[in-house]
KEGU-439053 format. One record per residue: residue number from 1; residue in three letters; x, y, z of N, C-alpha, C, O, CB in turn. Coordinates in pm, 1 decimal. Glycine has a CB too. Example, Ala and Ser with C-alpha at 12.3 -4.5 7.8 and 13.67 -1.06 7.14 Angstrom:
ATOM;1;ALA;1319.0;-569.0;780.0;1230.0;-450.0;780.0;1320.0;-330.0;780.0;1423.6;-331.9;846.5;1130.8;-447.3;904.6
ATOM;2;SER;1285.0;-225.0;708.0;1367.0;-106.0;714.0;1290.0;3.0;787.0;1340.9;113.8;803.9;1408.4;-59.8;572.5
//
This chain:
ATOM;1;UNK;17820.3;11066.1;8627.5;17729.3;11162.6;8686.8;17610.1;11182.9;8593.5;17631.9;11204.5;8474.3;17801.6;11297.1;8714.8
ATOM;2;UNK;17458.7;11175.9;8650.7;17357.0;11196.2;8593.2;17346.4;11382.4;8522.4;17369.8;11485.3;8585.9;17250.8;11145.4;8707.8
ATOM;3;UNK;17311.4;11372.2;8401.7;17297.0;11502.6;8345.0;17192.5;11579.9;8432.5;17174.2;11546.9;8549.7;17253.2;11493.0;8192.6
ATOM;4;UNK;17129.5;11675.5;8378.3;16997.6;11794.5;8429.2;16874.4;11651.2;8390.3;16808.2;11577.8;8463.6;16973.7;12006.1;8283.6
ATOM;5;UNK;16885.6;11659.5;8274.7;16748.7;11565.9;8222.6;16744.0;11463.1;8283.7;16649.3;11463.7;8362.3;16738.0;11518.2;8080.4
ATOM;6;UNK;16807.4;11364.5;8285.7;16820.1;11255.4;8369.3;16768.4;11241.0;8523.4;16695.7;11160.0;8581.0;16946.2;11237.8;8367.5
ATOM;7;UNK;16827.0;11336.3;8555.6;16781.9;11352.0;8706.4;16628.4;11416.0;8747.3;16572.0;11393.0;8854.3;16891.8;11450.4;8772.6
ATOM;8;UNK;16569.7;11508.6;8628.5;16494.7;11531.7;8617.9;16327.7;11416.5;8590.2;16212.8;11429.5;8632.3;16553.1;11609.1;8554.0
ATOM;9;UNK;16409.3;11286.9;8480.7;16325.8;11177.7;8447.1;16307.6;11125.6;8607.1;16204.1;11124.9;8673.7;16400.3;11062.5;8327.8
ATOM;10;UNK;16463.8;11075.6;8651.7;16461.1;11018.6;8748.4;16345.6;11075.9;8876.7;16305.4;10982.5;8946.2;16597.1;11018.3;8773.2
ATOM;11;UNK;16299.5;11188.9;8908.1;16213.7;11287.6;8989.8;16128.8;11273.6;8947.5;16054.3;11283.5;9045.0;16228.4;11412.9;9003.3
ATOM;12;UNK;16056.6;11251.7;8851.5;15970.6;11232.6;8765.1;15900.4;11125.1;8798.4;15785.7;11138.4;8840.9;16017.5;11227.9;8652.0
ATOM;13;UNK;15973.1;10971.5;8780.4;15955.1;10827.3;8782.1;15946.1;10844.2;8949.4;15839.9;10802.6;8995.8;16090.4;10718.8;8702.0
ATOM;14;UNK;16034.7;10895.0;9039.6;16001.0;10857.3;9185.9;15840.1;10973.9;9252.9;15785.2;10967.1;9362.9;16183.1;10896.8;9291.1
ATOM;15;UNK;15816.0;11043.1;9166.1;15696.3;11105.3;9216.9;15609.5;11001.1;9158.7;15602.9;10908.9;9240.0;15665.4;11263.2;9173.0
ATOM;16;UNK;15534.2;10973.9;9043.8;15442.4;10853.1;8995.6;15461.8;10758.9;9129.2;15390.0;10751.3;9228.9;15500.3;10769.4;8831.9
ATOM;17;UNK;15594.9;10683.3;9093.8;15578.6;10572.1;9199.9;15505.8;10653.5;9360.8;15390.8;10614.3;9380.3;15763.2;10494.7;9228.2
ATOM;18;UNK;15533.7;10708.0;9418.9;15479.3;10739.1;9552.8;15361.8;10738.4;9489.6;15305.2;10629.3;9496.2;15522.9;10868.9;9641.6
ATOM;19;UNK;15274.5;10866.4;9398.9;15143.0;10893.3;9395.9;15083.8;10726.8;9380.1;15000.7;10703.1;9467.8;15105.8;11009.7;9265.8
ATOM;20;UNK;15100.1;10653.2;9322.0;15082.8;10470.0;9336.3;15136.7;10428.9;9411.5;15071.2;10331.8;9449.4;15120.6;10376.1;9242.3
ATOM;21;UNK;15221.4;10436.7;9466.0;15244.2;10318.3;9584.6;15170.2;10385.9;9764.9;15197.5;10344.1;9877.4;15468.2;10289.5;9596.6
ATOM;22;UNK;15058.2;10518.7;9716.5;14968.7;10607.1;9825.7;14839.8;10469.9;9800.5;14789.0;10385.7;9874.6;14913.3;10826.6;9763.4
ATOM;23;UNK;14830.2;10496.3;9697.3;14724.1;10404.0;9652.2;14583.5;10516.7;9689.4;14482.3;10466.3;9738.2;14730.2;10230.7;9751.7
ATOM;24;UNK;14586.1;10599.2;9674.5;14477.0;10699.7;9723.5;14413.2;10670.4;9611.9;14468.1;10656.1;9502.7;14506.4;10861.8;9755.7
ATOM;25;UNK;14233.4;10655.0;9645.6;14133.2;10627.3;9566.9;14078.9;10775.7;9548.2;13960.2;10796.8;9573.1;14034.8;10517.4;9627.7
ATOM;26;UNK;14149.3;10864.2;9511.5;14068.9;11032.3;9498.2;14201.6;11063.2;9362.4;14318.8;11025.9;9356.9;14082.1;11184.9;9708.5
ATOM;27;UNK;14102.2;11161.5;9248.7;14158.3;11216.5;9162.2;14309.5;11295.7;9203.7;14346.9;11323.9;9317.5;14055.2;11294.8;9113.2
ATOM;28;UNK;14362.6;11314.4;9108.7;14525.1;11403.0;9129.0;14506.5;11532.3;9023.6;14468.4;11535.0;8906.6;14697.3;11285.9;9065.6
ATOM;29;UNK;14547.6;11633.0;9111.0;14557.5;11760.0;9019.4;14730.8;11756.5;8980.8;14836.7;11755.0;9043.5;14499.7;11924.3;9116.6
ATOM;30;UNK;14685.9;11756.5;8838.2;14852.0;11734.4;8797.2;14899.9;11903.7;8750.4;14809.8;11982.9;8777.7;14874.0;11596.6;8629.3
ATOM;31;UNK;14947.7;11929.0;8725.7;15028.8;12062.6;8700.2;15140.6;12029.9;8627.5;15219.9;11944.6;8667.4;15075.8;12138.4;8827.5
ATOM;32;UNK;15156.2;12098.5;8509.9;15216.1;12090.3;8414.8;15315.2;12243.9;8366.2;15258.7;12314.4;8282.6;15109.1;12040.5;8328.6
ATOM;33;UNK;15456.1;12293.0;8416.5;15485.8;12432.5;8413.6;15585.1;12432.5;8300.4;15701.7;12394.6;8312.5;15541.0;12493.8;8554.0
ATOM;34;UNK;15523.6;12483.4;8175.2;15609.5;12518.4;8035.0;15650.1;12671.4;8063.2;15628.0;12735.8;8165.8;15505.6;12502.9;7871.8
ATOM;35;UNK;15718.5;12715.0;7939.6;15816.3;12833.3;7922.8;15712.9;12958.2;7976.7;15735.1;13057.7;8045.7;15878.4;12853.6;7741.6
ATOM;36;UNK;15613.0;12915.5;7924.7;15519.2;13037.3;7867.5;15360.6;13003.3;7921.8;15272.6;13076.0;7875.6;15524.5;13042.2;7674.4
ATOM;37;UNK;15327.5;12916.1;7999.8;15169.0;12889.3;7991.2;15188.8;12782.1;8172.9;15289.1;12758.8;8240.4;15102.0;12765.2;7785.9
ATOM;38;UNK;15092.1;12757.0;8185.9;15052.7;12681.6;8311.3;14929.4;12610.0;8287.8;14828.1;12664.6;8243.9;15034.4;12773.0;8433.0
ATOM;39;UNK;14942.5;12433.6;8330.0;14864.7;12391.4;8262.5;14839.5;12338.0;8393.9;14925.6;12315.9;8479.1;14887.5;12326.8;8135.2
ATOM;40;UNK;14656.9;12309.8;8409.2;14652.9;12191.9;8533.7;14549.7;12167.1;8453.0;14493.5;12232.6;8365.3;14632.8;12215.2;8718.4
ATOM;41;UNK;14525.0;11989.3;8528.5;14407.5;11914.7;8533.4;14379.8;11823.4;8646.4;14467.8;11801.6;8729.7;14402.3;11845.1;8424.6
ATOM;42;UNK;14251.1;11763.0;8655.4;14193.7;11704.2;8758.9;14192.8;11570.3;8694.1;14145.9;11575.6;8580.4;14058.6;11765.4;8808.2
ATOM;43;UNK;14228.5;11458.4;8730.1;14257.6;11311.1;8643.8;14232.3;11224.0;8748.2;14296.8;11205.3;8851.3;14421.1;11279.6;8574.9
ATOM;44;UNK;14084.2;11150.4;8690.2;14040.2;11012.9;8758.5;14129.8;10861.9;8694.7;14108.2;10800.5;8590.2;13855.7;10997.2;8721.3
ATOM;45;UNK;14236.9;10834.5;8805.7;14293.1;10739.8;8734.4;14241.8;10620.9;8781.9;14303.9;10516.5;8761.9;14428.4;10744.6;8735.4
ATOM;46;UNK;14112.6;10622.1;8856.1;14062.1;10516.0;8834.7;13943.8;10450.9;8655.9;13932.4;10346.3;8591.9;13995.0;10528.8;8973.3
ATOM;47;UNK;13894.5;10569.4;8650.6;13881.6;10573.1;8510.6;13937.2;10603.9;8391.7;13897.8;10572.8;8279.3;13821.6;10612.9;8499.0
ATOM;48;UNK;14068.8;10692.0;8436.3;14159.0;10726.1;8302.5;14088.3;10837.1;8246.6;14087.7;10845.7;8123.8;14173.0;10600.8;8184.4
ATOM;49;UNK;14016.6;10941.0;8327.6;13982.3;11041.3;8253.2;13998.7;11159.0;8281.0;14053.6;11174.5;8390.0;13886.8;11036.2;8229.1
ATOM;50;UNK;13968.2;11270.9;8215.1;14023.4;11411.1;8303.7;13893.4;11445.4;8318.6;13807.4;11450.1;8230.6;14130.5;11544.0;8228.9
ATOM;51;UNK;13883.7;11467.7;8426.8;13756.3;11578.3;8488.7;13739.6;11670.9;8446.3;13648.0;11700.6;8369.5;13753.8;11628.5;8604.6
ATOM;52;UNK;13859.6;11767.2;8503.2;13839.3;11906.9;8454.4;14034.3;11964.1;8387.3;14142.3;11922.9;8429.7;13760.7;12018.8;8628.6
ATOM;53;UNK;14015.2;12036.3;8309.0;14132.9;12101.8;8262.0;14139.1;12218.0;8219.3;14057.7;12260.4;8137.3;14181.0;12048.6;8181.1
ATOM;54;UNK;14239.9;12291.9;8269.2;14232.7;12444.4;8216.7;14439.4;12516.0;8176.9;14537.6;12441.7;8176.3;14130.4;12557.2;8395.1
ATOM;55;UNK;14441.6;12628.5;8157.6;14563.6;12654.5;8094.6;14525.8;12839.8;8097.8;14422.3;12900.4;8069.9;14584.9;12557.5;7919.6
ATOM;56;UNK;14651.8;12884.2;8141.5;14724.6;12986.7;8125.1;14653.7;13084.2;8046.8;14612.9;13197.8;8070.9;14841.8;12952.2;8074.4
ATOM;57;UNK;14648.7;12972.9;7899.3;14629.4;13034.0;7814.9;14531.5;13036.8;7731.6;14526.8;13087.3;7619.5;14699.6;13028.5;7777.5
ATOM;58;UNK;14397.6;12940.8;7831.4;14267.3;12956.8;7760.7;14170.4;13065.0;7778.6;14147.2;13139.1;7874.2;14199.3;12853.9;7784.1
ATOM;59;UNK;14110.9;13052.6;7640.1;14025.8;13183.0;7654.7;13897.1;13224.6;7779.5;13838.5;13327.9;7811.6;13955.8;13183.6;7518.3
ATOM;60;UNK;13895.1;13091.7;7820.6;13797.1;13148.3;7969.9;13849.3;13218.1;8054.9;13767.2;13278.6;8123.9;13745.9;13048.8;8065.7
ATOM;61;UNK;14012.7;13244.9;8093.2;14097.9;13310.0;8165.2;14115.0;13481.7;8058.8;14130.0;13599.4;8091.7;14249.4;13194.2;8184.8
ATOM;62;UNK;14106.4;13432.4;7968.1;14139.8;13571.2;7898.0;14092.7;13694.7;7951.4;13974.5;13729.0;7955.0;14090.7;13574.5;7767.2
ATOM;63;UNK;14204.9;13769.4;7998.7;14144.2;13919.3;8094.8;14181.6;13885.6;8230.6;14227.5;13971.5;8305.9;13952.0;13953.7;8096.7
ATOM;64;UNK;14167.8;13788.7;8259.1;14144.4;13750.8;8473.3;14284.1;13825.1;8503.0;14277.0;13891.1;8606.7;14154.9;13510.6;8558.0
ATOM;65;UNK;14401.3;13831.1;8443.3;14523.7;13907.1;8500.7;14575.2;13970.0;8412.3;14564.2;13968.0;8289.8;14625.7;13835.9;8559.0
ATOM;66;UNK;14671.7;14065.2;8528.1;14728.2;14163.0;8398.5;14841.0;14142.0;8329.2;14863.9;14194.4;8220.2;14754.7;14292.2;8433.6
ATOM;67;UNK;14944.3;14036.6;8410.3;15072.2;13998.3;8349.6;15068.2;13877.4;8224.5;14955.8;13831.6;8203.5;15161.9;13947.2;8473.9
ATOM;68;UNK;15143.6;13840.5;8168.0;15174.0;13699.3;8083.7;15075.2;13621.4;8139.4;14964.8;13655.7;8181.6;15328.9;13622.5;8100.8
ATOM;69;UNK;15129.5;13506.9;8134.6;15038.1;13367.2;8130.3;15150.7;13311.3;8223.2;15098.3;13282.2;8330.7;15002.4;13271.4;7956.2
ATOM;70;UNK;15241.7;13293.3;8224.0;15352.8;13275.1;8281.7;15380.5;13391.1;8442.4;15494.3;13428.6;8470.5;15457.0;13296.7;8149.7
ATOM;71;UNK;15309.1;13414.5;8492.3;15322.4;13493.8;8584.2;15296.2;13436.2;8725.2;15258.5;13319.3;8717.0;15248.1;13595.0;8552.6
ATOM;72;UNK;15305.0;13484.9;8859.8;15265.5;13389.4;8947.9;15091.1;13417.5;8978.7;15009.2;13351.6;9042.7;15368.9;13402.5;9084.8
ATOM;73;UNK;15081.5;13525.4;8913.7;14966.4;13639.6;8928.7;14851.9;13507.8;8863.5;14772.7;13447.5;8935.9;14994.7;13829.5;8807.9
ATOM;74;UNK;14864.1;13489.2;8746.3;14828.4;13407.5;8614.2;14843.8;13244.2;8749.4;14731.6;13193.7;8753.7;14989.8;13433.1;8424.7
ATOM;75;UNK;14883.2;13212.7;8787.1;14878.8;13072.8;8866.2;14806.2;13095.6;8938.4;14720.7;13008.3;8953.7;14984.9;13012.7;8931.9
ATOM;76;UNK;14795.5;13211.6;9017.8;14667.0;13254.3;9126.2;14533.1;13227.3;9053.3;14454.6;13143.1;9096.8;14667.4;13432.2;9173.6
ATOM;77;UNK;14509.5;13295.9;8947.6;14424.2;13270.1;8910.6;14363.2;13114.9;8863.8;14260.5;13058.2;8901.0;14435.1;13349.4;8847.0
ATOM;78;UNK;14453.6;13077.4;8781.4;14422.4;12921.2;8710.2;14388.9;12801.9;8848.3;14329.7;12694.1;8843.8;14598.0;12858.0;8604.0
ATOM;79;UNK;14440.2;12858.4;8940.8;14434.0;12774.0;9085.8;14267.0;12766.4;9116.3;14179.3;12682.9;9138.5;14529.5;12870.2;9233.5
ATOM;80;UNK;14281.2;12879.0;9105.0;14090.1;12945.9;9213.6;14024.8;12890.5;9030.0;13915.7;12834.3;9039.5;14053.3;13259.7;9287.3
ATOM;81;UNK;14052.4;12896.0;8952.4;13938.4;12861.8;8842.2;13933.9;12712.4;8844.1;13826.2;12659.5;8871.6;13972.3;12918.9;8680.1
ATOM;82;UNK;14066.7;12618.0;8811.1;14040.1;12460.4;8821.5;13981.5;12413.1;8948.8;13952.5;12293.6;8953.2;14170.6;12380.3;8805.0
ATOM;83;UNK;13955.9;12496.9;9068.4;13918.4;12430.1;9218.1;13791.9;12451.5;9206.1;13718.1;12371.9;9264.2;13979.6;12493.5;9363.6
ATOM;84;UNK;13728.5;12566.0;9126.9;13598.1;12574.7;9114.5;13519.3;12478.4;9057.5;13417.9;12424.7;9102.2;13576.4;12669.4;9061.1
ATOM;85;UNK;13601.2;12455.5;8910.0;13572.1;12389.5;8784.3;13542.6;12233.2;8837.2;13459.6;12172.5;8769.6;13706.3;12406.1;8669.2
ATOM;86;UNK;13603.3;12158.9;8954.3;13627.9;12046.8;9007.5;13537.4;12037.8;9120.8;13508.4;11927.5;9167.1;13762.0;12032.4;9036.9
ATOM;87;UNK;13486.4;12155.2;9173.1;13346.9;12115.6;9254.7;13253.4;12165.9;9194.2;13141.3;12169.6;9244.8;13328.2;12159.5;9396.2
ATOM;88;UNK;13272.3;12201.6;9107.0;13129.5;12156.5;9028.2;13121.0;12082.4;8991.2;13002.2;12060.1;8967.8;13077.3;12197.9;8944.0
ATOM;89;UNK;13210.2;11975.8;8948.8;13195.3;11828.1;8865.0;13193.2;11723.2;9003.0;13179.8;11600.9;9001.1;13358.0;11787.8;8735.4
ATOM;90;UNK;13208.7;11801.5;9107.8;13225.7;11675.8;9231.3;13354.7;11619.5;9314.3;13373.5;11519.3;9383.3;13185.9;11550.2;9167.7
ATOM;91;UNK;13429.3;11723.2;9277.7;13561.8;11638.2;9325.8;13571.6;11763.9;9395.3;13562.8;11876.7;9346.9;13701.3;11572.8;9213.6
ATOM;92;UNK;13597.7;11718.3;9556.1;13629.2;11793.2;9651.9;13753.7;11771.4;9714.7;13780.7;11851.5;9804.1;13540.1;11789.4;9730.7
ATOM;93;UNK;13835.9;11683.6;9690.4;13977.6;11628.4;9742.9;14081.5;11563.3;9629.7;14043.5;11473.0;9555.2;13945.5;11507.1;9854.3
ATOM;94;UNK;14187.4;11606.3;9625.5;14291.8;11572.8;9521.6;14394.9;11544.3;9587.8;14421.7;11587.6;9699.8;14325.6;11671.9;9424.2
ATOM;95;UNK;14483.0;11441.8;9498.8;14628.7;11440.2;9576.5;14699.2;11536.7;9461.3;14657.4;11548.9;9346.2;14716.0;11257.4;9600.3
ATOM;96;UNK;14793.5;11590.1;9507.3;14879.3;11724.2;9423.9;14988.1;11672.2;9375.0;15069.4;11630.9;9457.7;14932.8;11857.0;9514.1
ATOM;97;UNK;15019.5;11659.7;9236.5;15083.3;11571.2;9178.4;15143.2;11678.9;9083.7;15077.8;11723.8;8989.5;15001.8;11448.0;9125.6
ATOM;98;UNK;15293.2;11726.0;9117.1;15373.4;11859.1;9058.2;15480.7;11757.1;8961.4;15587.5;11808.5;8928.0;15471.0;11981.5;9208.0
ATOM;99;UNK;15458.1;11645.2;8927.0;15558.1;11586.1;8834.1;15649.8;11607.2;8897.6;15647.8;11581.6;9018.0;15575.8;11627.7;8703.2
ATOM;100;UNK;15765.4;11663.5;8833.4;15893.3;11690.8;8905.2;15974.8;11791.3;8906.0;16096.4;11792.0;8886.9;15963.8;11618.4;8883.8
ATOM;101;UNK;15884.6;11898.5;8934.6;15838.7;12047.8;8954.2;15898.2;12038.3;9088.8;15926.4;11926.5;9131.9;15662.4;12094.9;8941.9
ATOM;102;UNK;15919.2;12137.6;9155.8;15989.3;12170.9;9253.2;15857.4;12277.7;9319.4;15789.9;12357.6;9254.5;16148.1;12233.9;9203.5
ATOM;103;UNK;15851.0;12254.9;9432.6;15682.0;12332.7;9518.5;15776.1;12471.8;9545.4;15856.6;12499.9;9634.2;15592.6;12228.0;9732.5
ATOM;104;UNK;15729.9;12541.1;9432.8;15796.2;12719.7;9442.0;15757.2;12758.0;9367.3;15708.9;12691.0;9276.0;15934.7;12773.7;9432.1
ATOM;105;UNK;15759.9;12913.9;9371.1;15674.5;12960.2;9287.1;15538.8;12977.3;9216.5;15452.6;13042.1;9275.8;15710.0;12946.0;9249.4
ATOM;106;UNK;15515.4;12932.4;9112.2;15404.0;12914.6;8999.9;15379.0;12807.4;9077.7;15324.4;12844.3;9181.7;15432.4;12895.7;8827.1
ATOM;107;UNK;15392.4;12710.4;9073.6;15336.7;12567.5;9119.6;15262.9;12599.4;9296.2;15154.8;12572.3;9348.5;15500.5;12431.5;9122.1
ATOM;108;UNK;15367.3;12657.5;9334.5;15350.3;12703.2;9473.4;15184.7;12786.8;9461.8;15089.8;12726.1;9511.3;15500.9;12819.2;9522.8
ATOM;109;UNK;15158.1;12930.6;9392.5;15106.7;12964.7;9397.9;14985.6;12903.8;9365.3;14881.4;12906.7;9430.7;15147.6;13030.7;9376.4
ATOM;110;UNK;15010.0;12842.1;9246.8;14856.2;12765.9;9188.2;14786.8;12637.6;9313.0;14664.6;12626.8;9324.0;14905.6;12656.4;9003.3
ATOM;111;UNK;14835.7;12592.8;9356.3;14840.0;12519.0;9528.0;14754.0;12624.3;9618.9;14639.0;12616.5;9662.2;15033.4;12508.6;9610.6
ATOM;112;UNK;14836.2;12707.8;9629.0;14783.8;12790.6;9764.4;14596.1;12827.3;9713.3;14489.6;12807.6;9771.9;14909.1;12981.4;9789.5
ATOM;113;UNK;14638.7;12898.9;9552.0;14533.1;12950.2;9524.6;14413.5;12828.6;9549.5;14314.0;12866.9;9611.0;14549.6;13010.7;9385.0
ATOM;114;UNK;14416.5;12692.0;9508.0;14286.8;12614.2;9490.5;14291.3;12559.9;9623.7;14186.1;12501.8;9650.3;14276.4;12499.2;9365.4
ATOM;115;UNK;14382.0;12558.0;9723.4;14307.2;12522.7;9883.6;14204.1;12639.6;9873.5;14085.2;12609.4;9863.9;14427.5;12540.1;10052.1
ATOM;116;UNK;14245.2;12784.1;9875.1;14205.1;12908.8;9918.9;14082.1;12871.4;9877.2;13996.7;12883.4;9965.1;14269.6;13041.0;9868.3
ATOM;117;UNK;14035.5;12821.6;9751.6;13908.1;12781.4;9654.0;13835.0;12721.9;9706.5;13716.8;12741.0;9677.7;13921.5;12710.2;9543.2
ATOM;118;UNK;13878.5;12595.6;9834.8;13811.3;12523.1;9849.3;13849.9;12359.2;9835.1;13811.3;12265.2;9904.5;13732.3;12572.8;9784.7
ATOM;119;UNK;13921.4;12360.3;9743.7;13999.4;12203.3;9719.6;14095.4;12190.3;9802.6;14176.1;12278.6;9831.7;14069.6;12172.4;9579.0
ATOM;120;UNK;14090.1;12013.9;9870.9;14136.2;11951.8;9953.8;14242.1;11884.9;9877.7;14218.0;11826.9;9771.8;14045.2;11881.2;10021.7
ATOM;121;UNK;14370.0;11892.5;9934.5;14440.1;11815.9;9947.2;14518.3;11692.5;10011.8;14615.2;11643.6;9953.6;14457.3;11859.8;9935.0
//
């Protein structure tokens, strides 16, 4: 029987493969959910670069909510700031790429928030 981690790699490796085997020619907002912080970015993998990136716990957010960084409150926000941050640089459509994150919660919210923004999924 596969452990927690394992199964977790394994979710991991079968999300990549789909986001490549879509073959979608438009950036991926990846989302990244640690103990304590919420991380997204906007990543041209046709060039290998990040567009735009922001976090929980950077100081341009500093103040926007009242809970932790870790809150769903704190994902609302980081949502509506990276969707902004990404049409201003030009990217109006992303494929949503949660690693192997489970669509609840924090992840959930930071989603809802950057359609609400304006970004296409």
């Amino acid at each position: 029987m596969a452990t927690k981690q394992e199964r977790y790699t394994y979710r991991k490796e079968r999300t990549k493969k789909k986001l490549a085997a879509a073959g979608l020619n438009r950036p991926r907002l990846s989302v990244y959910r640690s103990l304590n912080y919420l991380y997204a970015s906007v990543i041209d993998d046709a060039t290998g670069k990040v567009v735009v990136s922001a976090a929980t716990s950077s100081k341009d957010l500093e103040g926007k909510f009242k809970a932790s960084g870790k809150s769903i409150e704190a994902a609302g926000v980081l949502g509506e700031y990276i969707a902004k941050k990404a049409m201003e640089k030009g990217v109006k459509e992303v494929c949503f790429d949660r690693g192997a994150r489970i669509y609840h919660g924090r992840v959930k919210a930071l989603a809802e928030a950057a359609r609400k923004a304006g970004l296409k999924f």
